[in-house]
C-alpha positions as CSV (number, residue, x, y, z in Angstrom):
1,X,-60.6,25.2,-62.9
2,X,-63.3,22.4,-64.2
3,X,-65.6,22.5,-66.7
4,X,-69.1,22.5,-66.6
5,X,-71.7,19.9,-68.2
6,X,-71.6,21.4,-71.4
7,X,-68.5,22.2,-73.1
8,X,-69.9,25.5,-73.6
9,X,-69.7,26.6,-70.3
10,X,-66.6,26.5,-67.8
11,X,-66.4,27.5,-63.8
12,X,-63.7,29.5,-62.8
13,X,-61.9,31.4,-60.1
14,X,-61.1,35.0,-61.2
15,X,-59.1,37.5,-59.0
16,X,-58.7,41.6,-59.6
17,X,-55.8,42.8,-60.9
18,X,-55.2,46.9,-61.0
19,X,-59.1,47.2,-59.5
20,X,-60.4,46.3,-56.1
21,X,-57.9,45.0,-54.2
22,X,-58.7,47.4,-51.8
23,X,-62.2,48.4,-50.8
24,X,-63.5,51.1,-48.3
25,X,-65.3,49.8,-44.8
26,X,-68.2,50.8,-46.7
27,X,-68.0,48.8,-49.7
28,X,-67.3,45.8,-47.6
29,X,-70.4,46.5,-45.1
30,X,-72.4,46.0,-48.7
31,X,-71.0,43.3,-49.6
32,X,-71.1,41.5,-45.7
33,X,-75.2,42.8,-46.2
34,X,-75.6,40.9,-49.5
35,X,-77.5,38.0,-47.8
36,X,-79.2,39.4,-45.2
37,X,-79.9,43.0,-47.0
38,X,-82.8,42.9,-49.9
39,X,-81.4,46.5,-51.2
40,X,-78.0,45.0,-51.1
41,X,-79.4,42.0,-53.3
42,X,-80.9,43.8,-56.0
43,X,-77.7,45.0,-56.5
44,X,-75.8,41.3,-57.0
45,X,-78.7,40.7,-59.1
46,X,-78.2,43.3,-61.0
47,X,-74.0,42.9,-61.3
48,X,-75.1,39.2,-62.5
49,X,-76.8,40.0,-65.1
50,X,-74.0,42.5,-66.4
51,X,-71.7,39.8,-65.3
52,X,-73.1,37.4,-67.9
53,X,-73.5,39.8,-70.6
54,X,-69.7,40.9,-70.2
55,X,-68.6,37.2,-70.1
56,X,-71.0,36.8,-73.4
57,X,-68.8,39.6,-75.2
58,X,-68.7,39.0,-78.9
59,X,-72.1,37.5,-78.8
60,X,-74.7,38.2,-82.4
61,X,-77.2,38.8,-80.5
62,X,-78.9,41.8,-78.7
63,X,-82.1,39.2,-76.9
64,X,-81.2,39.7,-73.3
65,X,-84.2,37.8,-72.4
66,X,-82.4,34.7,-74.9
67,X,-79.1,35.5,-73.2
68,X,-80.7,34.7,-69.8
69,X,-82.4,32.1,-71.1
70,X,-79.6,30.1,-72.4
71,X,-77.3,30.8,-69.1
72,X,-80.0,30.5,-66.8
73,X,-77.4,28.3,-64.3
74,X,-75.1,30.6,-64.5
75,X,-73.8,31.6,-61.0
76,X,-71.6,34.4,-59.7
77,X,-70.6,34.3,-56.3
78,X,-68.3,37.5,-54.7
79,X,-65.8,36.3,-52.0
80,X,-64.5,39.1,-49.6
81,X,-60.9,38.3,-48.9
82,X,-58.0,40.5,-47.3
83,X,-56.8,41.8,-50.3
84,X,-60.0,42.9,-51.9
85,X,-62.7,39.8,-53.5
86,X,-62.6,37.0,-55.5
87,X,-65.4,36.0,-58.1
88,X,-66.4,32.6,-58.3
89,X,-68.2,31.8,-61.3
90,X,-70.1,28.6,-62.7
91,X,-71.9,27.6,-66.0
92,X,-70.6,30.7,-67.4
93,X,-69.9,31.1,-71.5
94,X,-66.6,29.0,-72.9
95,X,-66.3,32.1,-75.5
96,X,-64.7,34.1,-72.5
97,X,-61.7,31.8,-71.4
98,X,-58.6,30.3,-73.8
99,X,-57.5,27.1,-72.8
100,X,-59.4,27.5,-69.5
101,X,-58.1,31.1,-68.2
102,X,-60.4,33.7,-68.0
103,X,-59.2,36.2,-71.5
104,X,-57.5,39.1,-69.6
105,X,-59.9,42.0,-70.8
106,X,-62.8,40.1,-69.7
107,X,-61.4,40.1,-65.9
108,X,-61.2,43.5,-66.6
109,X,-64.6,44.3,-67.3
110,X,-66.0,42.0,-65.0
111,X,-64.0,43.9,-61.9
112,X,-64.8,47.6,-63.7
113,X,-68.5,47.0,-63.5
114,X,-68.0,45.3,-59.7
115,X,-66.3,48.9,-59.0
116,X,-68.8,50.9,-60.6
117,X,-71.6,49.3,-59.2
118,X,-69.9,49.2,-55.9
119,X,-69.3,52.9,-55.8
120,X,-72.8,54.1,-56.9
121,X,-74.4,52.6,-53.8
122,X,-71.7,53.4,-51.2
123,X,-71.7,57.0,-52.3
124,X,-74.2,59.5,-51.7
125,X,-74.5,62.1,-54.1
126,X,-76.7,64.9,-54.2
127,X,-78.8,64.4,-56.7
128,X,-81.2,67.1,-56.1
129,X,-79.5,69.9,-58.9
130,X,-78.0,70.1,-62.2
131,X,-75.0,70.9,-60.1
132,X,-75.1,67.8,-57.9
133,X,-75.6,65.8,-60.7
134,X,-72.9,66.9,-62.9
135,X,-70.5,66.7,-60.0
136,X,-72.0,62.5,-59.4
137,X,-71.2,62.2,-62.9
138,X,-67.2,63.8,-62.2
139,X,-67.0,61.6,-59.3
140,X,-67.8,58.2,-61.2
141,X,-65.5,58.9,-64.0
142,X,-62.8,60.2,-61.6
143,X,-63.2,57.0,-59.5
144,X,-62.8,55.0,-62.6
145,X,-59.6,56.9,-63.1
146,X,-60.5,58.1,-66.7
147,X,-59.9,61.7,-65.9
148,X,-56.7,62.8,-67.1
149,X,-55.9,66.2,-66.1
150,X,-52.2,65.9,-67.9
151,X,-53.5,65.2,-71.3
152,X,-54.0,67.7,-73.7
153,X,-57.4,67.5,-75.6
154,X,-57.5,64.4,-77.8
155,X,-60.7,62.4,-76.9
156,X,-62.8,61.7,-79.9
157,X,-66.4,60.5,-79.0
158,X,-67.9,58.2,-81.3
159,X,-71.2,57.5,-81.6
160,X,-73.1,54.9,-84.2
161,X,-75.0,51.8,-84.4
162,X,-74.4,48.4,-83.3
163,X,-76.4,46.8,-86.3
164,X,-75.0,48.2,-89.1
165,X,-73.8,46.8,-92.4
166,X,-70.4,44.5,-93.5
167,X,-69.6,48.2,-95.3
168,X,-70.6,50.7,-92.7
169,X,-68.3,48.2,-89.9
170,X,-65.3,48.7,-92.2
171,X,-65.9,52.7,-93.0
172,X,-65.8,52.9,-89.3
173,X,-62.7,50.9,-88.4
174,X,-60.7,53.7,-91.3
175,X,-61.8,56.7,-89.9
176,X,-60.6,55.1,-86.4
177,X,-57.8,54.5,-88.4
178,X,-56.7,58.0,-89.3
179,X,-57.9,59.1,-85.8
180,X,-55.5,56.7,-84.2
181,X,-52.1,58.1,-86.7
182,X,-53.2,61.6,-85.5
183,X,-52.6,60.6,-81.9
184,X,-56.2,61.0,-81.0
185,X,-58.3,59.0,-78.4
186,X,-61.5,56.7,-78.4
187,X,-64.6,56.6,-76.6
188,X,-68.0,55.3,-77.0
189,X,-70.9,53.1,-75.9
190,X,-68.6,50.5,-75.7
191,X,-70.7,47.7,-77.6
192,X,-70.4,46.2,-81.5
193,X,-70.3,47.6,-84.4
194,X,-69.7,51.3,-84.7
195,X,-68.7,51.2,-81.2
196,X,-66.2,49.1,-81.7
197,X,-64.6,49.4,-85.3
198,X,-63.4,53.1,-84.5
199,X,-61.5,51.4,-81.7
200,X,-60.2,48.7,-84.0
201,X,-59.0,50.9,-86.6
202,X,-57.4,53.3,-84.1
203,X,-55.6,50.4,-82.3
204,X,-53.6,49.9,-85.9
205,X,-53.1,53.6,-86.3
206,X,-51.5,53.7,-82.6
207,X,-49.5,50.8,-83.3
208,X,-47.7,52.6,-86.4
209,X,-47.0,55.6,-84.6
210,X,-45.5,53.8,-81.9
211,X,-48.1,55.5,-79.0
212,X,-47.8,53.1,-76.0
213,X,-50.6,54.8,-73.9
214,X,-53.9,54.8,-76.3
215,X,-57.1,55.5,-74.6
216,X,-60.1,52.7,-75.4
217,X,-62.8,54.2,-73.3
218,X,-66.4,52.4,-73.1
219,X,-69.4,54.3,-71.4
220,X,-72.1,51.8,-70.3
221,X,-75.4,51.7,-68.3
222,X,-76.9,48.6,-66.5
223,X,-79.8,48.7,-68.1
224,X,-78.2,48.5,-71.5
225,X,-74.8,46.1,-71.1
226,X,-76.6,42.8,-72.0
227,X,-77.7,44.5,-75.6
228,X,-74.3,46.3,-75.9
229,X,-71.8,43.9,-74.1
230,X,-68.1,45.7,-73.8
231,X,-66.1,45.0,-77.1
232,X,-62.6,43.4,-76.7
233,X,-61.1,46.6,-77.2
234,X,-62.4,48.7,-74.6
235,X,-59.6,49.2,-72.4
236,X,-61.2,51.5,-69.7
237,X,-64.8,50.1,-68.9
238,X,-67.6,52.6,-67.0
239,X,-70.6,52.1,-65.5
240,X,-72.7,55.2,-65.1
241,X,-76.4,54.3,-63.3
242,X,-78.7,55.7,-66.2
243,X,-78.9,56.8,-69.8
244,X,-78.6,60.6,-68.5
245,X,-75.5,60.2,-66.6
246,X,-74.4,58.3,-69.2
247,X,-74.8,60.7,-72.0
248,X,-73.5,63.7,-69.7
249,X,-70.1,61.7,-69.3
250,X,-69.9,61.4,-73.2
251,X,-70.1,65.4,-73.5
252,X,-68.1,66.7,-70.3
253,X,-65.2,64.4,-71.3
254,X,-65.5,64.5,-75.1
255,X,-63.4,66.7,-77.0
256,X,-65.1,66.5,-80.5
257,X,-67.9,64.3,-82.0
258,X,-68.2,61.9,-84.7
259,X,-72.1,60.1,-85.6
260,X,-71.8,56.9,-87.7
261,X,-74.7,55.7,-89.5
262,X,-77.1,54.1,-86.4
263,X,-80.7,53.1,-85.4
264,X,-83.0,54.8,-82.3
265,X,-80.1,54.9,-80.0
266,X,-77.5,56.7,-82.2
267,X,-80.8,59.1,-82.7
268,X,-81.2,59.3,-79.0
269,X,-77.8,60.8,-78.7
270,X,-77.9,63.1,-81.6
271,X,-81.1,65.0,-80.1
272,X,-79.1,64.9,-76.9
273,X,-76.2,66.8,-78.2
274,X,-78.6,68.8,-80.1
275,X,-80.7,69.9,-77.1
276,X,-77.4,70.8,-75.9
277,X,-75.8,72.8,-78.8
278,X,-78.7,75.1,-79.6
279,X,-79.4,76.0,-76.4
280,X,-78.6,79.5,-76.1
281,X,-76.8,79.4,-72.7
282,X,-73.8,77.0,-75.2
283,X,-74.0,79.7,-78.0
284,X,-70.1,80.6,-76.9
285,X,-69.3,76.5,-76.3
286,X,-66.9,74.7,-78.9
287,X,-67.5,71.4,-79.6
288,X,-67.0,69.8,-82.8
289,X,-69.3,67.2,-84.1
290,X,-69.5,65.4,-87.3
291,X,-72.1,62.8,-89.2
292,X,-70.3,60.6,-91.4
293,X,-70.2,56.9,-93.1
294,X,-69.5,55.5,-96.1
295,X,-71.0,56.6,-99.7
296,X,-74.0,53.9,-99.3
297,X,-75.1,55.5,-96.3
298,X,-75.6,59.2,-98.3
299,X,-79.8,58.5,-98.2
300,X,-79.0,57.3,-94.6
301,X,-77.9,61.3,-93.9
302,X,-80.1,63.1,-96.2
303,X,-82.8,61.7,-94.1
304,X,-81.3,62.3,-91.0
305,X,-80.6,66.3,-92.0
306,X,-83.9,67.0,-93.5
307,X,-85.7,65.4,-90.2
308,X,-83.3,67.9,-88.0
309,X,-84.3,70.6,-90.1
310,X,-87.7,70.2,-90.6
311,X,-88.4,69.4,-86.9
312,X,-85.8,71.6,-85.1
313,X,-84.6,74.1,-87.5
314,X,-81.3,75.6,-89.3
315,X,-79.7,76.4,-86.9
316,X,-79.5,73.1,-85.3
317,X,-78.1,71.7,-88.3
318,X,-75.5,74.3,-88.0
319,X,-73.8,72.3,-85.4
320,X,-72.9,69.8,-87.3
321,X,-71.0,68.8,-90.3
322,X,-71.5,65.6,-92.7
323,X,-68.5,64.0,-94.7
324,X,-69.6,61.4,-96.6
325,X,-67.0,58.3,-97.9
326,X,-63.9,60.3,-96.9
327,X,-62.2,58.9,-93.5
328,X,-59.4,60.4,-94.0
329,X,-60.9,64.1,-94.4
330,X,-63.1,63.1,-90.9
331,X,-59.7,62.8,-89.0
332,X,-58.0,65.6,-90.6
333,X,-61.2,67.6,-89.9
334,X,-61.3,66.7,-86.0
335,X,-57.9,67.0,-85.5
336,X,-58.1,70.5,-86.6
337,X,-61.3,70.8,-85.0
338,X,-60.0,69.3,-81.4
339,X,-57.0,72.2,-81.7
340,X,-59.9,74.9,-81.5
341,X,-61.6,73.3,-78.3
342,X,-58.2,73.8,-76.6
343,X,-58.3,77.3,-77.5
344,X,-61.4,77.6,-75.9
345,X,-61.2,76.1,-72.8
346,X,-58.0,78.6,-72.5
347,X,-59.9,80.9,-72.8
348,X,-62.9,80.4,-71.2
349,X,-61.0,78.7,-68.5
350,X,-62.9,75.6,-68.4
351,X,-60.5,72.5,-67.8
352,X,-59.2,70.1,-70.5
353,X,-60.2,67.0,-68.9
354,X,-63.9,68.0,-68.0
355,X,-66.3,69.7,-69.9
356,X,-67.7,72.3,-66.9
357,X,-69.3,74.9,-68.3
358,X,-70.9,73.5,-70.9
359,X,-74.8,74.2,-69.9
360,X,-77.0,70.7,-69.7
361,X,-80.8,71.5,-69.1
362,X,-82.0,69.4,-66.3
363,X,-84.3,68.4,-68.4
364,X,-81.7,66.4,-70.0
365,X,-80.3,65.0,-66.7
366,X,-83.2,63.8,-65.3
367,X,-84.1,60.4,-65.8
368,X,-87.0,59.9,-67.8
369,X,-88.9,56.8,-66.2
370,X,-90.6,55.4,-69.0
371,X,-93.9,53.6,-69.2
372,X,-97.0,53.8,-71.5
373,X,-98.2,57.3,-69.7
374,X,-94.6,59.3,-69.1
375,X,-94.5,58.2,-73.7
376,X,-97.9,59.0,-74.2
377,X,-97.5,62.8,-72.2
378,X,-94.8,63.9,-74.2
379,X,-95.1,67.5,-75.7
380,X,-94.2,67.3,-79.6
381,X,-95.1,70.7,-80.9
382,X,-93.4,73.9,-82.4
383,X,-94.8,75.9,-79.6
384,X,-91.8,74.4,-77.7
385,X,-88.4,76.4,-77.9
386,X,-86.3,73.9,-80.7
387,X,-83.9,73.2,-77.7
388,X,-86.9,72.1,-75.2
389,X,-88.4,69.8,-78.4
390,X,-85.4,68.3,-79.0
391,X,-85.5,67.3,-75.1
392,X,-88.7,65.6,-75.7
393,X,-88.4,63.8,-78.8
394,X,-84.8,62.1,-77.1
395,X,-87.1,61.0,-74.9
396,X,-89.1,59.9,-77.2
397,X,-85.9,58.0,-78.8
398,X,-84.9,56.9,-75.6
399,X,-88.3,54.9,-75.0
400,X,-88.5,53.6,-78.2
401,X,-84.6,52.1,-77.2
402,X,-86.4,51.0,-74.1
403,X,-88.8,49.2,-75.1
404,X,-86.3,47.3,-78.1
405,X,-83.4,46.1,-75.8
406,X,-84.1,46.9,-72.1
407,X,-85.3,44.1,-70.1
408,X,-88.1,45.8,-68.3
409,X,-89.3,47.9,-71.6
410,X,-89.8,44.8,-73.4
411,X,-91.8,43.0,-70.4
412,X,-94.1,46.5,-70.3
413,X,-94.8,46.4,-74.0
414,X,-95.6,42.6,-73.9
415,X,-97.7,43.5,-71.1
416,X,-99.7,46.9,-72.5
417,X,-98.7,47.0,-76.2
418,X,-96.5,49.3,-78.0
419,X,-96.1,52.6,-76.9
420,X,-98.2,55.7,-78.2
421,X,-96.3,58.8,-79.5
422,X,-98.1,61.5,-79.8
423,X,-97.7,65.0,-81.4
424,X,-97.6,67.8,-84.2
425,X,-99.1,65.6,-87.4
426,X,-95.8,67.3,-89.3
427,X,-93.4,66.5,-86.6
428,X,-95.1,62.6,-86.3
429,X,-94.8,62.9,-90.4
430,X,-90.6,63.0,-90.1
431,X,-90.7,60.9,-87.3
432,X,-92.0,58.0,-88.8
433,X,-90.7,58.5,-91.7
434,X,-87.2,58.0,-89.9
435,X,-88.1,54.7,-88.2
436,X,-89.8,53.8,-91.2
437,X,-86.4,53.7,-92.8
438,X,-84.8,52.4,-90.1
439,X,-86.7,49.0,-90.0
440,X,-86.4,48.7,-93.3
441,X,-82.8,49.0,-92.9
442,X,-82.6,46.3,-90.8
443,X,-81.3,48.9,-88.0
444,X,-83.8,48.3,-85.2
445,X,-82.0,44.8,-84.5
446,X,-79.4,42.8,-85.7
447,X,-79.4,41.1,-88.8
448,X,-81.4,37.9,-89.3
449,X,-83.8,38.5,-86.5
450,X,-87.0,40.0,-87.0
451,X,-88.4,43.0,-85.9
452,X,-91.9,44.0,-83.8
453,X,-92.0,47.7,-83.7
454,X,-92.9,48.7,-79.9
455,X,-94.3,52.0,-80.4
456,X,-97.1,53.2,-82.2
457,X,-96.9,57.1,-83.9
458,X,-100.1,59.3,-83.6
459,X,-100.7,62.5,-85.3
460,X,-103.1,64.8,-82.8
């Protein structure tokens, strides 16, 4: 191993361990295509990029265009070998290696997003249905080797911010806490902040109880892994191709729920799992789900409720529970919470490890391509049934996340200007009222950097 120019940067050799040592005759037909193939180069492009921003993990900032910037001679070459590949790897960030070896989570991550990546174009899946699409998103999650049919229900999805405050962090890291000393598991979007203190504190909770097989799953998307680069913690990495796919893996596999404080994306989710709940093909479906944080995030959930029950109704907000400043009482809740869902998969008999019948509107699982028209054409009105609006605005959320941290959002709104929501003039009333709030917060980006909103809200 040398290092490069900079002491900043080191070149390494890095070999799989537990993960690709063995690869199909199709995965090594992409990989012997990579040169010669411009499909099958769009795809090392692509693992590049994720390759940089999981070798940047820890980083305080969300800029991939900086992040690209500053590593622009980084280098990641795959080698095919016998026994599966070898990466070699030049100019890439010191932070990743002690005493010049490559940290062992990192080689981890590195090889889980090779895998996923890997799999997603040697596959085909039939993508044509909500059924083939629920049964890619099985087969990604199964190839990862996440699915646990042995397990009894104990996987606690947690959802939340990545800039959020010194306070908020810590609140997070105690409820993970309590979660961990109740034997329950962890999974979320696998990036800072509330993503990652739940697994902290739940780490320490493990530890005292002496449970030698915790679960530390992360959920990621291409698109999104230099913004939200794997935490340290995240001992079962997953790449799932689109926000969509994404989201469905959180719910299928999720036993219960729990919202920390958060900015666009954390709303994205919550109109997700909305659409989901109040739809009335779910009405018999159990799945807990709770909004909590600290006591200085109360106004933070006030606003949150009254905009749920303005725009969608009662009845969504009867999905949900908020605990504020309690972590303890969060835990104790899901734990009691998670005991029910067992119940009902008994006796509904749905599996434990996979969330089947649990009805997703392919309107939910359908990516939503965004751009300046597909924004602009959304339906916001009360005409719509609640569980149909609540489709639209995520996708409203899910632009506005676009255009803040993924690479080609940000190039179209430098290119055509913010993007133009349009709707109801009470609906548009809540909504920016919420984002107001949120860059005022400081909960649009992380702290210190400034923020250009990239959407514009119109009242028609």
């Amino acid at each position: 191993m040398t290092h490069a120019a900079t002491t900043l940067k080191i070149d390494a050799q890095v070999g799989p361990r537990g993960t690709l040592e063995l690869l199909s005759q199709r995965e090594m037909k992409i990989l012997s295509r990579a040169d010669t193939d411009a499909a099958q180069s769009d795809i090392f492009a692509l693992f590049r990029k994720c390759a940089l921003a999981v070798l940047n993990t820890g980083s305080e900032s969300d800029d991939a265009a900086a992040l690209f910037e500053e590593y622009s001679d980084f280098s990641i070459e795959i080698v095919k070998r016998t026994r599966g590949v070898k990466l070699l790897i030049a100019n890439a960030p010191a932070s990743a290696f002690v005493d010049g070896r490559i940290i062992e989570g990192v080689r981890q991550h590195l090889f889980a997003v090779l895998r996923d990546l890997l799999y997603l174009n040697s596959e085909r899946f039939d993508l044509s249905s909500p059924e083939g699409i629920t049964d890619s998103v099985f087969h990604l999650l199964n190839h990862a080797r996440v699915l646990d049919p042995d397990r009894y229900p104990s996987l606690v999805v947690c959802w939340g911010g990545h800039a959020i405050s010194d306070v908020e962090y810590k609140y997070t890291k105690e409820v993970g806490y309590h979660i961990g000393l109740r034997g329950l598991n962890i999974c979320t979007g696998c990036g800072p902040g509330a993503m990652k203190g739940p697994m902290k504190g739940a780490a320490i909770g493990h530890a005292k109880q002496r449970i030698n097989n915790p679960r530390y799953i992360g959920l990621t998307e291409p698109a999104i892994i230099a913004a939200e680069p794997p935490n340290p913690i995240v001992s079962q990495l997953v790449t799932l191709p689109d926000i969509e796919k994404r989201l469905e893996a959180f719910v299928r596999m999720g036993h219960g729920i729990i919202v920390f404080p958060g900015g666009v994306g954390t709303v994205e989710e919550i109109l997700y799992l909305l659409g989901i709940l109040i739809d009335p093909a779910n009405k018999d479906i159990t799945l807990p789900v709770t909004f909590t944080g600290p006591k200085s995030s109360k106004g933070y959930f006030d606003r949150l409720d009254n905009t749920i029950r303005s725009v969608l109704g009662d009845y969504a907000a009867s999905r949900y529970s908020i605990v504020i400043g309690d972590a303890r009482e969060v835990a104790r809740k899901m734990n009691k919470d998670i005991k029910q869902v067992a119940h009902n998969r008994r006796d509904s008999g749905d599996a434990f490890y996979y969330n089947w019948l649990l009805h997703i509107p392919p309107a939910h699982q359908e990516p939503f391509v965004v751009t300046h028209e597909s924004v602009a054409a959304l339906r916001l009105d009360h005409t719509l049934p609640a569980h149909e609006l609540a489709v639209n605005l995520r996708r409203v959320f899910s632009a506005i996340v676009t255009g803040n941290v993924k690479e080609k959002g940000i190039e179209a709104v430098r290119a055509h200007g913010p993007f133009e929501i349009r709707g109801e003039p009470r609906i548009m009333e809540h909504l920016d009222r919420l984002l107001q709030e949120f860059v005022e917060n400081g909960r649009m980006k992380l702290a210190g950097q400034q923020y250009e909103p990239c959407y514009r809200v119109i009242p028609v």
